[in-house]
C-alpha positions, 0 to 999 in steps of 0.5 A: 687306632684300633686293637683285636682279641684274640678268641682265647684272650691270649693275645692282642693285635694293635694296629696302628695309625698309617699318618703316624710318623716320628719327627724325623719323616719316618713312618711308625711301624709295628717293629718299633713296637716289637723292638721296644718290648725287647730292650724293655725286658733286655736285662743288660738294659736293666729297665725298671719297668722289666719286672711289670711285663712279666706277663707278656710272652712275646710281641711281634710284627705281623705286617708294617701296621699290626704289633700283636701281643702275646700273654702268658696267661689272661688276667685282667690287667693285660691290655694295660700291661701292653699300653702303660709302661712301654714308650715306642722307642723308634729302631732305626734310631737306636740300629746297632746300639744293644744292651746298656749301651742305649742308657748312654747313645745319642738317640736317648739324649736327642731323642725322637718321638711321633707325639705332639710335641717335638725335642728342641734341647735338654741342657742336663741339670737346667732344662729340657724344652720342646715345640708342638709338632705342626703336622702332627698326625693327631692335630697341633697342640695349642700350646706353642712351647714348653720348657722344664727348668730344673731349679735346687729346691721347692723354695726356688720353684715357688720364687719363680712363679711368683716372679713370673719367671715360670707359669706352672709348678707341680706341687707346691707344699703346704707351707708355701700355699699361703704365699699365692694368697693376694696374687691376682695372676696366680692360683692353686690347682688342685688334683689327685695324686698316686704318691705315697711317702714312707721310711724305708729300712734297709734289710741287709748291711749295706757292705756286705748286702749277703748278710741282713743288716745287723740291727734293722735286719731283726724284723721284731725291732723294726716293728718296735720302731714301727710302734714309736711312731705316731704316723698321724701326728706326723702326717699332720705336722707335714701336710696338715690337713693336705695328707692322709696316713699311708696304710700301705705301699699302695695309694687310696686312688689304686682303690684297695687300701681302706680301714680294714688293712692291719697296721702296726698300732702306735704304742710307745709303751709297747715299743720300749717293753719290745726293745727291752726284750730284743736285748736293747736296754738304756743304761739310765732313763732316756739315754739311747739304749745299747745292744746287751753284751756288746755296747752297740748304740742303738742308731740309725742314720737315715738318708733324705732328698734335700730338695724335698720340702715335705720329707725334710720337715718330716724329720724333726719330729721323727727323730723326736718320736723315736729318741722317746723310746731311746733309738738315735735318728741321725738324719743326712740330707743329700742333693738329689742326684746324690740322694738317687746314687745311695738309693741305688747303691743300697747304701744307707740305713734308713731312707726317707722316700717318696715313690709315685704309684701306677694306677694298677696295685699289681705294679707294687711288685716292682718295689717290694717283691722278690724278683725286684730285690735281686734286681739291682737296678730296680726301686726295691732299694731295701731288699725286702723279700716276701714270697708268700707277699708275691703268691698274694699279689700274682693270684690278686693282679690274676682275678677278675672278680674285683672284690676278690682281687680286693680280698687278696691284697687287703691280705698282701698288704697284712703281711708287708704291713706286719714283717715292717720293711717300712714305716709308711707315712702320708699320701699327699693332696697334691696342689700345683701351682699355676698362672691363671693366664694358662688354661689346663685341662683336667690332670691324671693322678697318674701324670699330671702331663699327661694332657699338656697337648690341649692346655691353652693361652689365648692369643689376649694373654701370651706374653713375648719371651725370647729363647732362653724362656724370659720375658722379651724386652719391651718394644 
């Protein structure tokens, strides 16, 4: 309820709300907040968030009520480094459960939490629900349930809600929106979003990851793949005119990216003479150019969720534009779960991705930096590695001169731009889907959820459902 600096800037003492409490009648105490920090950094647990705490020295618990945070160094970004990443895990839950082992105990699929709402059920693969939390220390939430199912794919969601079977979906895609046209009962719903989607290349061969890739490990000819395609057309053909081109792995919302980022120009004349001089030749005119000296074809096969609606589209003309300078696109459409395992395992060539940024540009280091390649439990699935990358983020994320901080990103951005460990492709326009009986507060870029507590229906619009979700018999 309340926070003091220290006079140095150094640290940061929280202190907390006495009427906080978990769903189970415990009293929230600055040992959850202190045990929280350590699992989060823990690196048996491996969470993919540890890189973005780098800053933070220690936290302790001076009393019951008081967490205090110590840095490392100020910087601007300090009081969002304590309150963004960390979700306050309760203690006496998780009491003698360590290391990897909390990916898997109990309390992490019944969970207890001190917020609005409370955990019912989560039915793995179907649906989660949960219940406004009555006596809540920071009022009830208007709405009286929530349930999150969990459908295979966007075509799915959107026959849901035109049915009536689901009040909410959170993206709908551009070819679909037509369909809420003439539905008196719903409407689209617009909101900023932080996403960005791009074609990631992995730098090592995926078998042995201490060598580099044998042909996107070359980053002359990832820039050659770069320049065949046209970023502009295919954000078009995607989104129409719901998308943007993504200049970077950052979103135009993080308030860096502009123009004056370098891009790797659309050139597929450029590209074939690059290829050329790589040694990739095609043995007639339009066939698929192979390796001089060894025969190896010039192919690539590039993993992509099947559920996604967008990155799926995207693929045609992908491999249209890069069959144009003689490279062979193989695209594997996997289940989602599946698609997450080969991300993972760093076993793929290509990946078609979307990622969901933070609102800070300082948090691009959890995919893109050093320490996050050699993690392997984090999202840097390619590998890619950039010191001089890293120094550019670390002295950005440190000024407190905005425009300075600017400066040095543009910077950062030219060289993960120029060294291609990815052809960045369109920030989406996000449109969500919605019944026009639910009244929904403005929505973040950051999590669209993040006030679900104050949506509301009034009392002349609920409609009977039983506990499975679906609508009740009528009486």
């Amino acid at each position: 309820d309340s926070w003091r600096w220290s006079p140095d800037s150094l640290s940061i003492a929280f202190h907390l709300n006495p009427r906080a409490r978990w769903h189970d009648g415990r009293a929230v105490t600055a040992r959850d907040v202190a045990f929280t920090y350590g699992v989060h950094v823990d690196p048996a647990v491996g969470s993919p968030v540890a890189s973005l705490l780098g800053n933070i020295d220690s936290v302790t618990a001076r009393d019951s009520a008081t967490a205090i945070f110590y840095f490392k160094r100020r910087t601007p970004e300090q009081f969002f480094d304590a309150t963004y990443q960390l979700r306050i895990m309760p203690e006496h839950s998780f009491a003698g459960i360590a290391g990897g082992a909390i990916k898997t105990a109990a309390p992490t699929r019944v969970p207890v939490g001190s917020g609005r709402f409370r955990f019912v059920r989560w039915v793995a693969g179907q649906r989660v629900e949960i219940v406004a939390d009555t006596t809540n220390y920071r009022g009830r939430a208007h709405l009286d349930r929530i349930i999150w199912s969990v459908v295979p794919d966007p075509t799915t969601e959107l026959t849901k809600l035109l049915a009536g079977e689901a009040d909410f979906v959170e993206y709908i895609p551009p070819p679909q929106l037509p369909q809420l046209a003439g539905q008196p009962r719903l409407k689209p719903l617009p909101y900023p979003s932080l996403d960005y989607s791009f074609v990631a290349f992995n730098l090592h061969d995926q078998n042995n990851p201490a060598r580099p890739h044998p042909v996107l490990g070359d980053r002359a000819l990832r820039r050659a793949l770069t320049m065949a395609v046209n970023r502009a057309q295919l954000a078009r053909a995607v989104l129409d005119t719901l998308g943007t081109v993504a200049r970077c792995p950052c979103s135009r919302w993080q308030g860096i990216a502009d123009s004056t980022i370098a891009q790797i120009p659309y050139d597929t004349a450029g590209a074939n003479r690059l290829l050329d001089s790589l040694g990739w030749r095609a043995q007639q005119r339009g066939g698929i150019r192979r390796r001089q000296g060894e025969g190896m074809p010039l192919r690539i096969t590039a993993i992509v969720g099947s559920g996604s609606t967008t990155r799926m589209a995207m693929a045609v003309p992908l491999q249209a534009m890069l069959r144009s300078v003689g490279v062979q696109l193989q695209i594997e459409p996997l289940e989602s779960n599946l698609f997450g395992e080969r991300l993972r395992a760093r076993h793929f060539d290509a990946a078609l991705i979307g990622w969901h940024a933070d609102p800070v540009p300082s948090t691009v280091r959890q995919g893109w930096s050093v320490a996050s390649a050699r993690d392997k439990e984090s999202s840097n699935f390619g590998g890619y590695e950039s010191p001089v990358f890293d120094a550019l983020v670390d002295s950005a994320s440190a000024q407190t001169d905005p425009s300075r901080a600017k400066a040095l990103y543009r910077k950062a951005y030219d060289v993960i731009n120029s060294d291609a460990p990815a052809i960045w492709v369109y920030e989406p326009r996000n449109v969500a889907g919605i019944a026009t009986r639910v009244h929904a507060v403005s929505m973040r870029a950051d999590s669209w959820w993040a006030r679900l507590p104050e949506w509301w229906i009034a009392e002349s619009e609920r409609i009977p459902r039983d506990r499975t979700g679906l609508r009740a018999s009528e009486p």
